[in-house]
DRENKETOR-820920 format. One record per residue (C-alpha): x, y, z. Coordinates in Angstrom, 2 decimals. Layout:
N
@xx X, yy Y, zz Z
...
% end
This chain:
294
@xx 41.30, yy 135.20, zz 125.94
@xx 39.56, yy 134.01, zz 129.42
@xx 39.23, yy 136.85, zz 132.04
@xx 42.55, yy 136.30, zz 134.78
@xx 42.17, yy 134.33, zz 137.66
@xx 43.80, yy 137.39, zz 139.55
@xx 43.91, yy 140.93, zz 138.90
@xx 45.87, yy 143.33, zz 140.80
@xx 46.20, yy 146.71, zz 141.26
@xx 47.82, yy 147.83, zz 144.34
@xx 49.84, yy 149.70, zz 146.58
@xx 51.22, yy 149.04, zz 150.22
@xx 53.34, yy 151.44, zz 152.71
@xx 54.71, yy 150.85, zz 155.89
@xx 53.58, yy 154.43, zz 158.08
@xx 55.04, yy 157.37, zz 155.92
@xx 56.86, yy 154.92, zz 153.69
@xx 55.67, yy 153.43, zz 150.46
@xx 56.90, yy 150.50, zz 149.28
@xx 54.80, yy 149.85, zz 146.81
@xx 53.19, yy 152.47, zz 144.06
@xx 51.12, yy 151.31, zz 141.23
@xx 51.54, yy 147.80, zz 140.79
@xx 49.53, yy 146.50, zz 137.98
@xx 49.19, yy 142.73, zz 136.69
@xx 46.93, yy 139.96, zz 135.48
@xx 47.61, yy 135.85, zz 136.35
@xx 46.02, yy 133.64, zz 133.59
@xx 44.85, yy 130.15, zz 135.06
@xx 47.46, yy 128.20, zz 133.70
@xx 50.30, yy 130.57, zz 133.43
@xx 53.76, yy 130.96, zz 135.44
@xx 54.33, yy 134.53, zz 136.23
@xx 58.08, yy 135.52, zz 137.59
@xx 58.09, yy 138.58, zz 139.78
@xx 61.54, yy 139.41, zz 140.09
@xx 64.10, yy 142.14, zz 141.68
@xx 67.25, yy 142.79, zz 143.97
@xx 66.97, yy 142.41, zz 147.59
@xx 64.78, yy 145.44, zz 149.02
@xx 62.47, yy 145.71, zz 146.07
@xx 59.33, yy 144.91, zz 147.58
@xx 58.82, yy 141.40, zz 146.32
@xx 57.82, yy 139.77, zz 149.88
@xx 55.88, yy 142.99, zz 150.56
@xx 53.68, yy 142.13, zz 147.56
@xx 53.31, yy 138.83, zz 148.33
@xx 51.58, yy 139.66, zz 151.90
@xx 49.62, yy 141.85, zz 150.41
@xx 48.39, yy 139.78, zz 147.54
@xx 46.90, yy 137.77, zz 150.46
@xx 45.63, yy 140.69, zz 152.52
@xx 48.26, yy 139.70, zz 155.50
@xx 50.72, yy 142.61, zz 155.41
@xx 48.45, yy 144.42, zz 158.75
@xx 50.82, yy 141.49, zz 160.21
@xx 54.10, yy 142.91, zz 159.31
@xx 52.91, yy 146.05, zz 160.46
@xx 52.06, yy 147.45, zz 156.90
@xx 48.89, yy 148.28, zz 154.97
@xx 48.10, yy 147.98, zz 151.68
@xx 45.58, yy 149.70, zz 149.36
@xx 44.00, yy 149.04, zz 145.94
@xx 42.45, yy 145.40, zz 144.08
@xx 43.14, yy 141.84, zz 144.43
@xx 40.12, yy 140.51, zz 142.66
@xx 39.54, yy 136.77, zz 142.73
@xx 36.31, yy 135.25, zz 141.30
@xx 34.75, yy 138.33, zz 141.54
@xx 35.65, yy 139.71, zz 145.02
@xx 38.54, yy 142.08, zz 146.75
@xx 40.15, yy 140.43, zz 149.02
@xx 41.81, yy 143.71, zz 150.62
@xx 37.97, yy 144.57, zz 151.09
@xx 36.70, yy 141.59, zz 152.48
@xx 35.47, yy 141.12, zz 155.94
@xx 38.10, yy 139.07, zz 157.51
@xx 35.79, yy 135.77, zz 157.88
@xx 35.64, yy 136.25, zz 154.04
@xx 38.69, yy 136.73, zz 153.05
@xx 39.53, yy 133.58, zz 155.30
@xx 37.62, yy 131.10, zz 153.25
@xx 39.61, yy 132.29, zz 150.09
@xx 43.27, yy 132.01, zz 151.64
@xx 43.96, yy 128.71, zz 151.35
@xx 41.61, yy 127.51, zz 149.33
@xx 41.21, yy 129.60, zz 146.30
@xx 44.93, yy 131.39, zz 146.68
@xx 47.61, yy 129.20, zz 148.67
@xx 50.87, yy 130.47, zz 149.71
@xx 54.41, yy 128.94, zz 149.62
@xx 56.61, yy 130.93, zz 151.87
@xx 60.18, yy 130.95, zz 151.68
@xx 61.89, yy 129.10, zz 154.68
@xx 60.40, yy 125.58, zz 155.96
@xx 61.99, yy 125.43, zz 159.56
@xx 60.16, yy 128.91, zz 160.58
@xx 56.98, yy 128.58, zz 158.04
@xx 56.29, yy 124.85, zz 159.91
@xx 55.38, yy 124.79, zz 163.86
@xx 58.14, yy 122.95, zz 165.47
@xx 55.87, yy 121.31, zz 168.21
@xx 53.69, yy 119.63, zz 166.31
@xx 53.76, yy 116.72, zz 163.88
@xx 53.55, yy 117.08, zz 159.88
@xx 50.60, yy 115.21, zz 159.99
@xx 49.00, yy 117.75, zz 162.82
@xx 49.53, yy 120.97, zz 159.83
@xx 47.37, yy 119.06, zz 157.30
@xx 44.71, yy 118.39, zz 159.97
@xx 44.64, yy 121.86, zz 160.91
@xx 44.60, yy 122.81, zz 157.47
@xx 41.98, yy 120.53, zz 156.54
@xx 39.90, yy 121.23, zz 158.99
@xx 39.57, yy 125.13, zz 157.90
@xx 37.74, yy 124.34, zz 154.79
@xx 36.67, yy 121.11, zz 154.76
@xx 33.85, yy 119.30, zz 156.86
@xx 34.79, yy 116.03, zz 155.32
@xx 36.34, yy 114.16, zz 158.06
@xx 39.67, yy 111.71, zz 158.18
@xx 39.01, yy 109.49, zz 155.22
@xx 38.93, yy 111.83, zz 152.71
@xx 41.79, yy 113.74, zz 154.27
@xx 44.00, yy 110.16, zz 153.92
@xx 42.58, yy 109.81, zz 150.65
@xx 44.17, yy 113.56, zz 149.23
@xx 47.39, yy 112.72, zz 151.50
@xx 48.19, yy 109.81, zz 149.60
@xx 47.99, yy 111.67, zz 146.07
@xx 50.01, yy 114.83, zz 147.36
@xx 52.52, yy 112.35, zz 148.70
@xx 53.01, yy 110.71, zz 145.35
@xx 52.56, yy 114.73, zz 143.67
@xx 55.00, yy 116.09, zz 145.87
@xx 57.35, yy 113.45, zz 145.64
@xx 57.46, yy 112.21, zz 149.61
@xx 57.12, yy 108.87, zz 151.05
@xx 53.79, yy 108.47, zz 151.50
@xx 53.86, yy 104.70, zz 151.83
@xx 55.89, yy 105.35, zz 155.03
@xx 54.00, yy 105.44, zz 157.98
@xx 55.51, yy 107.04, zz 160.24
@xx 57.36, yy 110.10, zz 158.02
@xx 53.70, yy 112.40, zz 158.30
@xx 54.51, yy 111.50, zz 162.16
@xx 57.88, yy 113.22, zz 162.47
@xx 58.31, yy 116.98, zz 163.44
@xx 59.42, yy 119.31, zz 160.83
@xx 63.00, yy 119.39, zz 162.92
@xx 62.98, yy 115.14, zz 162.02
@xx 63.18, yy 116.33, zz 158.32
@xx 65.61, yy 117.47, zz 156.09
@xx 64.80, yy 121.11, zz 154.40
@xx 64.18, yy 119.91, zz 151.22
@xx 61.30, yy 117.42, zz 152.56
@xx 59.97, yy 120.16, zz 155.13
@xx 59.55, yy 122.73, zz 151.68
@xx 57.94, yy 119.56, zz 150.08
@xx 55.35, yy 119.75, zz 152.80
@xx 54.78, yy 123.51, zz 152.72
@xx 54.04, yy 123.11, zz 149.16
@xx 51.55, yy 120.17, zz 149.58
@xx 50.07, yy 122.60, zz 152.67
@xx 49.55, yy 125.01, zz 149.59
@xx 48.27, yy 122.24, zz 147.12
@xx 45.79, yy 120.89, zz 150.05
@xx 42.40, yy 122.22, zz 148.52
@xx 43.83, yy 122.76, zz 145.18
@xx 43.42, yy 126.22, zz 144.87
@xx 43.31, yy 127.99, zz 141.33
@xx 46.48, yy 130.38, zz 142.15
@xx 49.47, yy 129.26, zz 144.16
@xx 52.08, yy 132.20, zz 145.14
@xx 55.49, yy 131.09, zz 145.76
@xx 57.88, yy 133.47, zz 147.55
@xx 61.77, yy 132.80, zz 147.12
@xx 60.37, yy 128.73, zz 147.49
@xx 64.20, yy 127.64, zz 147.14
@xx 66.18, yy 130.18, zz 148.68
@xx 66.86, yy 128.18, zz 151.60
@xx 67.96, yy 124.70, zz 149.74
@xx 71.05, yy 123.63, zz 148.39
@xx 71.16, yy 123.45, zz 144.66
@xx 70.68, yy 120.13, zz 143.71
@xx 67.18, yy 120.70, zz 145.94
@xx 66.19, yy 124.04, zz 144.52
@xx 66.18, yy 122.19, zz 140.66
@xx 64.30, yy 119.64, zz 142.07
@xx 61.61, yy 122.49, zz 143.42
@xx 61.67, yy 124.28, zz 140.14
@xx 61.12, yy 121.32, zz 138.14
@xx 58.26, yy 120.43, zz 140.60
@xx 56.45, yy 123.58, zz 140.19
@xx 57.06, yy 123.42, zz 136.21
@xx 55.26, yy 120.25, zz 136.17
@xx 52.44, yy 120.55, zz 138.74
@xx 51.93, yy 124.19, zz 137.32
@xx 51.55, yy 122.32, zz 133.82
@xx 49.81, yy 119.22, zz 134.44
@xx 47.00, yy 120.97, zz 137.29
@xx 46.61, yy 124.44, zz 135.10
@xx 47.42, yy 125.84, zz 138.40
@xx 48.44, yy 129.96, zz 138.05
@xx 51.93, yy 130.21, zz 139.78
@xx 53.42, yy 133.72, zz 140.35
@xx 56.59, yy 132.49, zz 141.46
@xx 58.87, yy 135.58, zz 143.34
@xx 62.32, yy 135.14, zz 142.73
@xx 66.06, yy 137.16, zz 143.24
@xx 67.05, yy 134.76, zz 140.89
@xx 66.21, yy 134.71, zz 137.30
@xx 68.00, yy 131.22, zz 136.20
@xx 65.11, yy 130.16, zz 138.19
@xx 62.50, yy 132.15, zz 136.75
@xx 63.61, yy 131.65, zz 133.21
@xx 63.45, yy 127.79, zz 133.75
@xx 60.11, yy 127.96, zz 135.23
@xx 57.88, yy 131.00, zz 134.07
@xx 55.99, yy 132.01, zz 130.97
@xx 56.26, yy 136.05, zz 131.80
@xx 58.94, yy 137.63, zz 133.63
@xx 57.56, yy 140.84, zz 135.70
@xx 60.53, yy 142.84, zz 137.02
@xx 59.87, yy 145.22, zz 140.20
@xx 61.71, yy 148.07, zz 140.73
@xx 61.39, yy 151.35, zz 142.97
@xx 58.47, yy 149.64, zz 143.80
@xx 56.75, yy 149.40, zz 140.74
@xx 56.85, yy 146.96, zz 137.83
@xx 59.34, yy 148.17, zz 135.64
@xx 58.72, yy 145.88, zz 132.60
@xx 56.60, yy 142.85, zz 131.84
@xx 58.01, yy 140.56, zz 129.02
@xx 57.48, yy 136.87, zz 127.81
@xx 59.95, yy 134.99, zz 128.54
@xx 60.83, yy 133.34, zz 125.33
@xx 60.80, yy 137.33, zz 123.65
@xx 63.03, yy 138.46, zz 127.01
@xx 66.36, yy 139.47, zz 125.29
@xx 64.06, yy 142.05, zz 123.54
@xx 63.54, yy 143.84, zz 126.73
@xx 64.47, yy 147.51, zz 126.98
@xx 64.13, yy 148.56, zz 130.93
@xx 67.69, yy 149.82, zz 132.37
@xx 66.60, yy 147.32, zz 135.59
@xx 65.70, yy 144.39, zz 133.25
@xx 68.82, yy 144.64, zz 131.42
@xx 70.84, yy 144.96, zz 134.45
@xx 69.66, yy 141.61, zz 135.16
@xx 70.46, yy 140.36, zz 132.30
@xx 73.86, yy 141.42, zz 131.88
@xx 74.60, yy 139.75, zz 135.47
@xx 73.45, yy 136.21, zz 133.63
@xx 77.30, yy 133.88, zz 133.73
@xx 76.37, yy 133.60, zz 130.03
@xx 74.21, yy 134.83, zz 127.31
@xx 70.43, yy 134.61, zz 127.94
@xx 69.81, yy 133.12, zz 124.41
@xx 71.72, yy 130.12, zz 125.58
@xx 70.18, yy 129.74, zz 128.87
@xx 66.21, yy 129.83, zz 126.91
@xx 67.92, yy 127.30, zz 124.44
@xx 68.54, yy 124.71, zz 126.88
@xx 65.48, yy 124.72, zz 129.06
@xx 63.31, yy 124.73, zz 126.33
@xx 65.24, yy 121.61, zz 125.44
@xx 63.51, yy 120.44, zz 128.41
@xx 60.37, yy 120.05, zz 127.98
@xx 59.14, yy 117.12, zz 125.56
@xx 56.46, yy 117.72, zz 122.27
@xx 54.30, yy 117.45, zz 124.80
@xx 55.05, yy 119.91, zz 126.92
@xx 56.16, yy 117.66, zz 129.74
@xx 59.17, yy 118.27, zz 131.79
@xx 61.96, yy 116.34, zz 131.57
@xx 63.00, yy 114.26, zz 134.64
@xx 66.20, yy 116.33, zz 136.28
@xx 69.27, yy 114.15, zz 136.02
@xx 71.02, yy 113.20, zz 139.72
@xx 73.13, yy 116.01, zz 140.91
@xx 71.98, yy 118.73, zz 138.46
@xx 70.79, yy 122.14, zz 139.57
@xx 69.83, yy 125.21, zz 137.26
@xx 73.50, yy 126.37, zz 137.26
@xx 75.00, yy 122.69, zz 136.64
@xx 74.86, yy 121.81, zz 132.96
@xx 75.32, yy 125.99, zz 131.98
@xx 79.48, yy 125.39, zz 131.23
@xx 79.21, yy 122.21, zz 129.27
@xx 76.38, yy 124.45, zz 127.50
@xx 78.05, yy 127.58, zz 126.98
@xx 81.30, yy 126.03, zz 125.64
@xx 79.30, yy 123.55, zz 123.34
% end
């Protein structure tokens, strides 16, 4: 097996308090890791401090994020600047604050360019055009990278986040709660996105999620934090074989059996491992009734 892309071992407090104690995991380039738990576990915690940002929220955190060889909660801040964003991107979970509301769409990817790359307009145009066409926004309209993210509806403004992230395709992408703040029809469209970029690009997703429809659609390993630890780490497709009180609490909250839910999204994915196309109007939730009574 190749060495992970990540490897983390880690905790993070806020003063006196720990929040997180002993968190342990590997990310495989190529793989879709769920984090999941209830509200309060930690999961946005980790995510900050997967990136070495949680001094922001006032926190601190303590241990290894190793990426090609180097800690980023060790690194000397220029350091650890050329990595975010270019090696490790982040997809954060509500558009309308995440996106300056002063500026146009285009102005973030100029911005963003501009902090790794000395290549000048051009080439910036020239990646626009295929995250457009990636990320499924009109990039043959002119004037849409012109609007402000208020011009936008929420589901194009977390489009744009995640073609921020996808910018300098970086080898690990971290998405926290990416579809928590869309309606459902939207948040299957997001999941199905990430299944398929994270498929076709071999791009390591830990995706951090409340909800484990999602995560059970999208991910190859479920990771389940609890108390502020990770309780249990299962594949997906071997989940029902799980044996952690917290992982089974989650599973007994599923509207119906988890055998039928693994049943029908493996139904879509093609022989070659492609993802189906998600029919209009259908969300994670939508087809689980016609399913369950079939």
């Amino acid at each position: 097996m190749n060495p992970p892309v990540m490897r983390v071992r880690l905790r993070a407090e806020y003063g006196k308090r720990r929040v997180l104690q002993d968190v342990e995991f590997d990310l495989y380039a190529g793989e879709a890791l769920g984090m999941i738990g209830t509200s309060g576990a930690g999961k946005t915690t980790l995510a900050m401090a997967l990136l070495g940002l949680l001094s922001w929220r006032g926190g601190k955190a303590y241990g290894e994020v190793f990426i090609d060889g180097s800690n980023l909660l060790t690194l000397p801040p220029r350091d650890a600047r050329r990595i975010r964003g270019k090696k490790i991107a982040f997809i954060p979970q509500s558009p309308m604050t995440a996106l300056n509301p002063a500026i146009s769409l285009r102005s973030h990817f100029d911005e963003a360019w501009r902090a790794h790359e000395s290549t000048g307009r051009n080439a910036l145009d020239l990646r626009l055009r295929q995250l457009m066409e990636e990320v499924q926004l009109p990039g043959n309209d002119a004037s849409f990278l012109g609007r402000k993210p208020g011009q936008v509806s929420v589901g194009q403004a977390q489009r744009v986040l995640l073609a921020l992230a996808l910018l300098h395709r970086p080898s690990i992408l971290i998405a926290d709660e990416p579809t928590s703040a869309l309606d459902p029809v939207t948040q299957a469209e997001i999941v199905m996105l990430l299944q398929r970029l994270n498929r076709r690009n071999g791009t390591a997703l830990l995706y951090i999620s409340h909800d484990l429809v999602s995560v059970l659609q999208l991910c190859d390993r479920l990771a389940v934090l609890h108390d502020g630890t990770i309780a249990e780490c299962v594949e997906v497709e071997r989940v029902e074989k799980a044996q952690h009180p917290a992982t089974l609490s989650l599973l007994n909250a599923l509207p119906i059996p988890v055998h039928v839910l693994l049943s029908h999204f493996g139904s879509k994915l093609d022989n070659h491992g492609r993802v189906d196309e998600p029919e209009a109007g259908q969300s994670p939730m939508s087809c689980l009734s016609a399913t369950a009574a079939s």
